[in-house]
Every structure is written in C-alpha cells, then in structure tokens.
N, C-alpha and C positions, 0 to 999 in steps of 0.2 A: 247734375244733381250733387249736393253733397252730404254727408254721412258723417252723421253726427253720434254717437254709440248713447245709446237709450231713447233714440228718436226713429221715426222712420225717416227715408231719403226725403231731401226739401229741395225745392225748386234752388237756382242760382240767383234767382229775382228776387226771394225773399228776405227781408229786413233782418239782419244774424250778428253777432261779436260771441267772441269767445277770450275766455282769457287764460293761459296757464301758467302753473306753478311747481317750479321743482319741492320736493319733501325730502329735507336734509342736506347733507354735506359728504355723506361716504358715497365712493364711486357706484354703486348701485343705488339710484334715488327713485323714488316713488312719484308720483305726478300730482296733481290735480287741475283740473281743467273746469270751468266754469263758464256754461253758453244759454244765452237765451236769441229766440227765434219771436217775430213779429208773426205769430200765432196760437190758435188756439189747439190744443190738438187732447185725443186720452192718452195718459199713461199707460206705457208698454203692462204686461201681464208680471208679473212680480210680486214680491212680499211689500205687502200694504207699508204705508206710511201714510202720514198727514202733515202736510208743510204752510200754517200760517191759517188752520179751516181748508185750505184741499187738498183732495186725494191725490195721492205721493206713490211711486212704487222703487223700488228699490230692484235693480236687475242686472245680471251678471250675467257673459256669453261665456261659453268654451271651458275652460280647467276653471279648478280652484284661483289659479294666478290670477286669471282676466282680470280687466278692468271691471267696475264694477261702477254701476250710475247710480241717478236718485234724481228722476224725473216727475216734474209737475204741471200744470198750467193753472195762470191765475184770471183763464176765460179771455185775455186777449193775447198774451204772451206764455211761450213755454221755457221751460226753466231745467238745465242739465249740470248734476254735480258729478263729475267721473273722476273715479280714483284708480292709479295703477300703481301698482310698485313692483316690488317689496321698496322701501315699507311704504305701505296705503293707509286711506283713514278708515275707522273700524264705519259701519254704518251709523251707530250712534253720531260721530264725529261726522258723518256726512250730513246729516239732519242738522245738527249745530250748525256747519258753513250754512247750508240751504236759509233754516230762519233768520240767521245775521246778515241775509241778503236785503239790500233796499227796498 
C-alpha cells in the first residue's frame, strides 16, 4: 500500500506520480508536494472547497504544524496538493496551485 496524506492507503498497482517542491532557501524550508492517482475517489471530511466545479476539502492531521492537503477528484482521477513547512502555503495559496493545475 502506499500513503499518500489526504487520501486513503491505494493499492501498489495503481496509476500514481507525485512531484515535490522545496518553499524557499532558509535552512528550515516548507514543502509542497503535488499527486494525482488513476482514480476516482471522495474527498476526505474537511473544510469544504471547490477546485474547477468539484468538491474540494481541505485537511490537516495532528498539531497545528502538520502538513496540510487540498484533496479533489475530477470523477476519473484524484488530485493532492500538500503543504508542510514552516513556511507552507496559506490554503488560499493551496487553491491557486490546485486551479493552475492542467
């Protein structure tokens, strides 16, 4: 299985990339990570959003720190924007990557 944070566990078999990004240049940098999976799946339980006409949630595990996602499907594929830092993107700023997505 592997575990993707705003998704639940997905088989090894199934169609996935991910790509990630350091945020900044000072020794403590913030991440972002950007994954989409060859399925359909719902949105974990979170503060609503809306990414392009569907439903979006926004969800964060553990402390205030955690990483924090912005999970979608567009009915064949799912779609994960995760941010960690200090510094991380605000959620607005999550939303922005997510729409300038292809």
């Amino acid at each position: 299985m592997v575990y993707l944070p705003g998704l639940d566990p997905i088989p090894t078999d199934t169609p996935a990339w991910a790509s990630g990004y350091r945020l900044g240049t000072e020794p403590e940098q913030g991440s972002l990570v950007i994954s989409q999976t060859l399925r359909n799946s719902t949105p974990p339980a979170g503060r609503a959003a809306s990414i392009k006409g569907h439903p979006a949630t926004i969800t964060q595990q553990g402390s205030p720190g955690a990483p924090r996602s912005l999970t979608w499907s567009d009915g064949t594929y799912t779609f994960i924007v995760t941010t960690g830092g200090p510094p991380r993107l605000s959620d607005e700023e999550l939303i922005h990557v997510a729409e300038s997505l292809g």
